[in-house]
N, C-alpha and C positions, 0 to 999 in steps of 0.2 A: 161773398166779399161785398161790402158796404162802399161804393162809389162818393166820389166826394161830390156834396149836397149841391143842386144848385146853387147860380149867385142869386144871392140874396137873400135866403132860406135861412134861417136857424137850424144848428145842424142837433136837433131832435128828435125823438120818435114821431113819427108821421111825418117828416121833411125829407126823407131819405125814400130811396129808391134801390134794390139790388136788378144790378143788369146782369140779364139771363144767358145772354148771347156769351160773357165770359166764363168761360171753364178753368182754363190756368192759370194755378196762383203758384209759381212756384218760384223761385229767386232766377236771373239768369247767371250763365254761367262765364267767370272771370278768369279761369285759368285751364291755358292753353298749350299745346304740344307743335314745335317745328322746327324739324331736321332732327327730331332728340332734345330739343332747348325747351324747358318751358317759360311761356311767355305770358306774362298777367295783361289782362286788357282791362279797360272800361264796358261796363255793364249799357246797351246800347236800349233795352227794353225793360220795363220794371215789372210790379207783380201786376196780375193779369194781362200782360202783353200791352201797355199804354207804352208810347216813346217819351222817353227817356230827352232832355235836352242838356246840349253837353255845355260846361260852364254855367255851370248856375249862380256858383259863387264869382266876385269881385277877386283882382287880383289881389286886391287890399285885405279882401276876410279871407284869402288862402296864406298870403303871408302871416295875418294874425295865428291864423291856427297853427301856421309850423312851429312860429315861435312860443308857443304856449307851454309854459311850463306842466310837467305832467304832475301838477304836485295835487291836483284836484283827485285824480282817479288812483294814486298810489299814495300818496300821503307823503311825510317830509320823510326826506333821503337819512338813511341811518349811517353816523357818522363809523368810523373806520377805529378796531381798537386799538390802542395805544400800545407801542412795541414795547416788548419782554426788556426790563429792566438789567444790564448787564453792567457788575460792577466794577470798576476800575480796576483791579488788580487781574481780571480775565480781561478786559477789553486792551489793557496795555504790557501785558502780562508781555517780557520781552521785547518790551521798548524803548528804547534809550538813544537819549539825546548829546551825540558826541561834540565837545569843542574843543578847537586848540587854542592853548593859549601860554604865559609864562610869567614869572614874578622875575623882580632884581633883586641877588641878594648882596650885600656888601661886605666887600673884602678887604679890614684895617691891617693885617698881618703880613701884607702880600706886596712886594715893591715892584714886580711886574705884573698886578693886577690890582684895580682900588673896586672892581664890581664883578659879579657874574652874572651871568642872564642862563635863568634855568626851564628848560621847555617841560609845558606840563599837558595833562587831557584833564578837560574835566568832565565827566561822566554824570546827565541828569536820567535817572527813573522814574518814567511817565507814569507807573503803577502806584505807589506809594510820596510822588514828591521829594526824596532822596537824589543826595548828590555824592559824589565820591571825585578825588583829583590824587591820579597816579603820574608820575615821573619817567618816563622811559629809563631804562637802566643801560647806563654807558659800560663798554666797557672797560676797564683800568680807570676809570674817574677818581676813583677814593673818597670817594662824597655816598653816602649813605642814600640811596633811592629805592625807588618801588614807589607805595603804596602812602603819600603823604598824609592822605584824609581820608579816614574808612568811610565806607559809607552811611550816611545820617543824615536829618534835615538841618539844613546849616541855616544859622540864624543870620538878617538881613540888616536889622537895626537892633536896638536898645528895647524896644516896646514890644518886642517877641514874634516879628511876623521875619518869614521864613523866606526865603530863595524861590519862587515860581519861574516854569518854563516862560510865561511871560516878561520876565524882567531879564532874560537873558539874551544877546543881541551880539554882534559883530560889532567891533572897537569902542568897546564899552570894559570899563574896569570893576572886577567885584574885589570885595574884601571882603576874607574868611582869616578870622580869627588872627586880626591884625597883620595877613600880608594881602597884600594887593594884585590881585590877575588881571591881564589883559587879556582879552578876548582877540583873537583875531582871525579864525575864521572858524566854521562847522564842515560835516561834512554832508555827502546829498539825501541822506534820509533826515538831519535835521530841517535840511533847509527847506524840503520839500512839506515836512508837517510844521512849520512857520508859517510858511507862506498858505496853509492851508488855512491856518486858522487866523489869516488874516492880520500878521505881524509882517508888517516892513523892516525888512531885513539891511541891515549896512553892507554898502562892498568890503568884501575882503580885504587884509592886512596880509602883508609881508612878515613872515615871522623874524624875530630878533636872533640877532646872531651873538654867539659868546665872542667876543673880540680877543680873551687868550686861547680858546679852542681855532678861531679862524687865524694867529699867529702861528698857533703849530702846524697849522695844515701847510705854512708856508714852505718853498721847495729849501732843506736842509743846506746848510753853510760849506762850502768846499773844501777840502782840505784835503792833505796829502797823506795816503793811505802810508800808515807803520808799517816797515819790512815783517813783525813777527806778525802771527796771524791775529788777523782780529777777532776775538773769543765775541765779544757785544754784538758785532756783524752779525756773528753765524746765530748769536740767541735771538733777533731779530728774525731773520728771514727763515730760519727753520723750525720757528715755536708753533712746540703741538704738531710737528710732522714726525710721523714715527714709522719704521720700517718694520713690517711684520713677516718673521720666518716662521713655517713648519716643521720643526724638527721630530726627529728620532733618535730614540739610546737602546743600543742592543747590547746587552751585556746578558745575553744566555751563553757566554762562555765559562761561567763563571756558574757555580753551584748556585742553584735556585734563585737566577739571573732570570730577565725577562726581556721585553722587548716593551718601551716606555716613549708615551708621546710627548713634545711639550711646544711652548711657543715660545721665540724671541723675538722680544722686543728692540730692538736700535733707535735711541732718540738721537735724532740729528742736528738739533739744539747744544748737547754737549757731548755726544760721541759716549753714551753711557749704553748698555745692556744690562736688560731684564729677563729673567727665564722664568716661564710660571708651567704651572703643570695644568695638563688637559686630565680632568677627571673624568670616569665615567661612572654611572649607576648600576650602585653594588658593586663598585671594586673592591671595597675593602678596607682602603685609604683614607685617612685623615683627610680631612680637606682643607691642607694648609695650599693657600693660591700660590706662596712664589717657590721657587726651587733655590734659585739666585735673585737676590733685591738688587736694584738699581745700582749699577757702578759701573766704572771705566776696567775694563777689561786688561790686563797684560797681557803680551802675546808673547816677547821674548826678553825674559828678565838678566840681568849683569851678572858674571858669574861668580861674583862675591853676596849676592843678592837670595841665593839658592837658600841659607838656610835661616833668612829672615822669617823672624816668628809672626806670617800674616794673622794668624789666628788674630789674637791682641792688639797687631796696630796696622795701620792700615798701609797700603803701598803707597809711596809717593815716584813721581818723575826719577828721583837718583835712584833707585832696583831695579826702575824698568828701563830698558833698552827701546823697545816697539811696542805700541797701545793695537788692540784690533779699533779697524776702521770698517767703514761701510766696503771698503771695497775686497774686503775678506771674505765676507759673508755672499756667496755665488751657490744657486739652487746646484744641485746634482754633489758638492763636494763634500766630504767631513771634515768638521771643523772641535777641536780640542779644545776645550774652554775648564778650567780651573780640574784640570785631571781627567775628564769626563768628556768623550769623544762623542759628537752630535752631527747627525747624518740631515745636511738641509733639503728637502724632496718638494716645498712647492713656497708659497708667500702669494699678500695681496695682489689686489691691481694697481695699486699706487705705490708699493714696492717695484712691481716691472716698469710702468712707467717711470719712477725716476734713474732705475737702474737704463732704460731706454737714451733717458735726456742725459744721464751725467755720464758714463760709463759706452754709450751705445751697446748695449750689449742687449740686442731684443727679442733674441729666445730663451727665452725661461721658462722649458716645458715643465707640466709636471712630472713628479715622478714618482712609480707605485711602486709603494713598500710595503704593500700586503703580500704575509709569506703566505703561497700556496701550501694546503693543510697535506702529509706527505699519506700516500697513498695506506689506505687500511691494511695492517697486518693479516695476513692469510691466516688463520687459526688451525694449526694443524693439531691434532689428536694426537697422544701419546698409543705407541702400540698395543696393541691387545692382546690383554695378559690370557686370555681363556675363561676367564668364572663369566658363570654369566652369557644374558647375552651382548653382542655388540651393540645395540642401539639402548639398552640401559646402561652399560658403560660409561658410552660417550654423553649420557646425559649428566655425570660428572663435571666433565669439561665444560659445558656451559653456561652453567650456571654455580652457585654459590651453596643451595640449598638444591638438589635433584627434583625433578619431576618424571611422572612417567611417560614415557614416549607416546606420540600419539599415534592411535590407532584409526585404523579405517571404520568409520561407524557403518556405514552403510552395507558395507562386506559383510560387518557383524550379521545385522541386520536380515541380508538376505541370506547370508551360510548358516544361518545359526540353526545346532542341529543337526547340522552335516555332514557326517563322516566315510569316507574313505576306505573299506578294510583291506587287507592285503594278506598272501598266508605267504611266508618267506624262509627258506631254511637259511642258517648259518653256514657258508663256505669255510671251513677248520681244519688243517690236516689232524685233530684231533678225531682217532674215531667216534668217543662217546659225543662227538658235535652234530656229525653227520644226521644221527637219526632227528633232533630238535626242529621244533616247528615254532615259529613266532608268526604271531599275529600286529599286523604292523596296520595301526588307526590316523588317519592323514583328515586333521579338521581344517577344512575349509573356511572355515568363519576368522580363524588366526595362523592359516598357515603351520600349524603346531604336528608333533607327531609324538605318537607315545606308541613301545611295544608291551606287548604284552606273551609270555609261553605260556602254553597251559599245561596245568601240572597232567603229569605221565604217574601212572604208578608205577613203583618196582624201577624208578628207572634209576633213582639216586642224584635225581635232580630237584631242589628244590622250584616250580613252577610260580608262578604270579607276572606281579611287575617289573621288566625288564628294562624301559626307560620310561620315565616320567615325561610328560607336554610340557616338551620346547620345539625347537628350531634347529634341524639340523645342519649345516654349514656344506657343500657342498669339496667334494678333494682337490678341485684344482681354485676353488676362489682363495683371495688373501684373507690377511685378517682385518686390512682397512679399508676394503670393498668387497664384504660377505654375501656372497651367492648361496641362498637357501634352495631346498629341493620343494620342488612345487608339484601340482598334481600329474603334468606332465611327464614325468620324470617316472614313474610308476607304474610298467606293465610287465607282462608275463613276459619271464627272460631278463628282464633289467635286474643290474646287480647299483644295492644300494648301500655305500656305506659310510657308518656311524659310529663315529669317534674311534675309526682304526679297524672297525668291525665289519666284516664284510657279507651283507643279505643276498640272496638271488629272490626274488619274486617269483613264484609258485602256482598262485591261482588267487582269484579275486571273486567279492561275493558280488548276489545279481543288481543291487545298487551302483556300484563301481561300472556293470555293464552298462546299465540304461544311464549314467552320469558322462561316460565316453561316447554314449551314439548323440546324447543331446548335444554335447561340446567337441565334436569334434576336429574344430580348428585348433584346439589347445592341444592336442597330439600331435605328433609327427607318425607321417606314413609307416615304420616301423613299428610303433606301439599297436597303431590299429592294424595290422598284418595279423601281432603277434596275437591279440585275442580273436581274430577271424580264423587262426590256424587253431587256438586252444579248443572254440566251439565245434570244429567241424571235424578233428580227430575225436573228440569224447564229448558226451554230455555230462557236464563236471556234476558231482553230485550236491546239493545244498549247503551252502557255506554256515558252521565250517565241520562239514561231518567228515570231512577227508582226514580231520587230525585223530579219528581214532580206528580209521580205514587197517593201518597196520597194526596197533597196539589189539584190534580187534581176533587177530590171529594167535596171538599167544597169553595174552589174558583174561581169563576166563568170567572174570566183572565185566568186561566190557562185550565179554560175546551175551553173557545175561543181559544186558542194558540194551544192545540192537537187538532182542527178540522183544523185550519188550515193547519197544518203541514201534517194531513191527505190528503186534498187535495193540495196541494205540492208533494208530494210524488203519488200522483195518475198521476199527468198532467207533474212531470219533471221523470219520471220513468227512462227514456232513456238516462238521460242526461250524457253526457261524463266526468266529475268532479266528479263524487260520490263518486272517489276512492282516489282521492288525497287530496281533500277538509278539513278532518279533518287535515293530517298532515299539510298543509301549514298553519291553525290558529298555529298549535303546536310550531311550527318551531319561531312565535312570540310572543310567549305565556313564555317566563324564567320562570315565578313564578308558572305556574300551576292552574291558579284564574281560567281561562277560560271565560276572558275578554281582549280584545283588544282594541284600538284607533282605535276611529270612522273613522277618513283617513287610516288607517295600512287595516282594511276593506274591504271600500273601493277598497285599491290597491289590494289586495287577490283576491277579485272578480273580477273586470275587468281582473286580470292576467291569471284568471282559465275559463273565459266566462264565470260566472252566470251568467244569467236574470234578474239583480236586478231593471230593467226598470216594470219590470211584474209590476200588481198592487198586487198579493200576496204574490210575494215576499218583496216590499215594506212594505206591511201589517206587515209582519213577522220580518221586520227588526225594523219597530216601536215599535212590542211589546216584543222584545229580548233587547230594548235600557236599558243602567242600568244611568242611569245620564244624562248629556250633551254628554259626551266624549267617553261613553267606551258601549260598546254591546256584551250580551251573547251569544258568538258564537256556543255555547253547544248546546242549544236548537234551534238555524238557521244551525249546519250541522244533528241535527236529518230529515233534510228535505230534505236531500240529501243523506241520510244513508241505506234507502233499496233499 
């Protein structure tokens, strides 16, 4: 750092000296921390540590310098841009300059009036310079008012210069289109944008009074009220006050009568009634509004008066006797008007009030005329003829077109498949009954039951289907609450019967066993007794071989057919079908016969590998044949049953 030269030295190379003893040049430091504030100081030492002398300047060159424009180190100040142009009809957009004021107009025709004086506004629009002057409209004046001067710019003189918010002022007179307004006051949004814009404003005026409007206002001339009633009075103080009832017309006594709403009217002006009718949507109805048009009511006509043709002329005072008044018409009562009896159940508030002031009478509840709808007819069923069963029957009765009754899906669902057998003799004091065996199939999936005999030879009974799948009915239920036989209903010993016929239950196959030990809450203790006692006296032989147990002792087919079967059962002991065999005839078997199609067969066996190529099983299948078509599968899987 180069020290400043001697005095008197030119400050040149070779005049100058660097002094060695300084080491730091470094700025001192001006800013400073206490209590958390910082605090700027003055610099007390300069670069290389020389002191610093404070005030150096005059107070004169520090004032100079505050006030020195900074126009040297920043240049001239850039002026500010000019505000977004917004044009009259947005900046005044709903502004309007109200005054009151009034013209005289003159009245030659009129011997109690030679002027009027008519009150006017006149309306300026600050957005487009437009003026408009409306009249308040009296009412009963008979002087044509509203809207005198539409609104437009109204011309000011001859040389075409127009009406300005400027030239408008407090008790100052304009002329439009040769009549003359006086101005005599605004109101506080004119006066407040007047005086904004720097218009001296005049005091207010007193507005002008019409001098035959302020005679009528005077208090009315005394005089002595006429004994009959005064009709003018009453148009007077009761105009436009009208009494409104709610009525009701029930005429459902009468063939395809109804129950009809309507309104009356009572004007109390002249004691006249009006009836209109309350419509609603989508009744049906014309929509003519009155029922009855305005007029004076008779209530009790002269009885030379009875066969006056109203139709054509109209009633006057000599027919009638008594007019209805207001004071007939009382909520809660019926009241008879031109034939037509009407039930009054409620009215305004201004109806009870006057009813209240003239009448005292201050309850006038309402009253409800809504008829409760009469409780749903029971629908009872007609009895039950027998065809059929009862729950398609009765789906007659409900409908128009039948549908089928609904069943249990889920029943279906899980029974489906599952059948029931039962072996049952016929209870007959007929001997040839006693010997008969039926085969009784109880499906589970519908509750349904079909029998079936099997044919016997030699015996002179035709065998097959004995009852078709339905629904047996139970002998003590009715007919219009049918108790069906369910699977409980069905064990060894139980006598079951169908349609007059009477079963006893015999013995049951080993599905029927294992379907009773899994369910055995659906039992009753005697059922399950009666097959604990069936198993433990005998071991019942494979259902259903027991049906040719006896016919095996005298016919000599069928003692052929158990020797075969014996050996069958000896020579296919092992075979792998034994177990599925009966279900798969089942599975094609719906009716429960225990006869299948000779191809249906067939295809059973090829699908399970029997050996129907063997020569004993052919044998077997020859003599289980029941016709052309169908073969006893019953007695062809006893051959594969042990």
């Amino acid at each position: 750092m180069v020290s400043n030269p001697v005095h008197g030295l030119p400050f040149l190379p070779g005049t100058s000296f660097r002094d060695s003893t300084k080491t730091a040049f470094h700025r001192s430091q001006t800013l400073g921390y206490r209590n958390g504030y910082a605090i700027a100081r003055r610099p007390t030492v300069g670069i290389g540590g020389d002191r610093l002398q404070f005030n150096q300047l005059s107070q004169a060159e520090l004032d100079e310098l505050a006030n020195k424009a900074p126009v040297l180190t920043y240049g001239q100040p850039k002026q500010a841009p000019p505000a977004d142009f917004i044009p009259a009809h947005v900046a005044f957009d709903k502004k309007v300059l109200k005054f009151d004021a009034y013209f005289q107009e003159d009245v030659p025709i009129s011997t109690e009036e030679h002027y009027r004086i008519r009150q006017v506004n006149i309306y300026y629009y600050l957005e487009d310079d437009s003026m408009s002057i409306i009249e308040p409209v009296v009412e009963n004046s008979g002087i044509p008012q509203g809207k005198l001067i539409k609104r437009q710019r109204l011309a000011k003189n001859d040389r075409g210069d127009h009406y300005h918010w400027k030239d408008l002022n407090r008790g100052i007179n304009i002329t439009v289109y040769g009549k003359t307004f006086h101005v005599v006051d605004c109101d506080q949004f004119t006066q407040t944008f007047l005086e904004s814009q720097g218009i001296e404003l005049n005091p207010p005026e007193k507005m002008a009074l019409d001098p035959y409007t302020e005679l009528r206002k005077q208090p009315p001339r005394k005089y002595v009220t006429p004994s009959d009633f005064d009709q003018l009075k009453q148009f007077l103080t009761f105009d436009k006050q009208v009494l409104r009832f709610y009525a009701t017309w029930d005429d459902t006594d009468n063939m395809f009568g109804e129950c009809r709403n309507y309104i009356i009217h009572y004007y109390l002006m002249d004691d006249t009634v009006e009836i209109r009718e309350v419509h609603e949507r989508n009744d049906g109805r014309d929509p003519f509004p009155l029922l009855v048009n305005r007029q004076r009511m008779p209530k009790v006509l002269v009885e030379n008066a009875k066969n006056f043709p109203r139709c054509v002329l109209e009633i006057s005072d000599q027919e009638v006797l008594e007019w209805y008044t207001a004071k007939d018409f009382i909520v809660g009562k019926p009241l008879t008007i031109l034939g037509r009896t009407f039930f009054i159940y409620d009215c305004d508030p201004f109806t009870r009030q006057y009813y209240k002031e003239k009448f005292g009478i201050s309850d006038l509840p309402r009253i409800d005329v809504s008829k409760q709808e009469p409780p749903p007819v029971k629908q009872e069923l007609p009895p039950y003829n027998g065809f059929g069963l009862f729950e398609d029957s009765a789906q007659n009765c409900f409908v128009l077109i039948p549908k089928a009754p609904k069943t249990n899906v889920i029943k279906m669902l899980l029974n489906d498949n599952k059948v029931l057998r039962y072996l049952a003799a016929l209870e007959s004091p007929i001997p040839e009954d006693k010997d008969r065996r039926f085969v009784f199939s109880y499906f589970l999936a519908t509750d349904m039951i079909s029998i079936f005999e099997p044919p016997v030879r030699n015996s002179g009974i035709i065998g097959g289907k004995y009852l078709g799948r339905t629904k047996v009915v139970k002998p003590n239920s009715t007919a219009d609450n049918p108790v069906y036989y369910g699977p409980s209903d069905f064990y060894i010993g139980a006598m079951i019967e169908v349609f007059g016929h009477r079963f006893i239950i015999l013995d049951t196959d080993e599905y029927v066993l294992k379907y009773m030990e899994s369910n055995a809450a659906q039992y009753t203790p005697e059922a399950l007794s009666s097959i604990q006692n069936h198993i433990q006296k005998q071991e019942a032989p494979s259902f259903p071989s027991f049906l040719y147990s006896k016919q095996a002792e005298e016919d000599p087919g069928v003692q052929e057919m158990e020797a075969l079967i014996d050996k069958i059962q000896k020579q296919l002991k092992d075979h792998s079908c034994k177990d599925s065999i009966r279900e798969a005839f089942q599975v094609y078997d719906k009716e429960a016969s225990g006869y299948v199609d000779r191809e249906m067969f067939f295809k059973i066996c090829e699908s399970l590998n029997v050996p129907i190529d063997d020569s004993l099983v052919k044998e077997l299948i020859r003599l289980c044949s029941h016709g052309e078509d169908k073969i006893d599968y019953y007695n062809f899987v006893r051959a594969f049953s042990n």
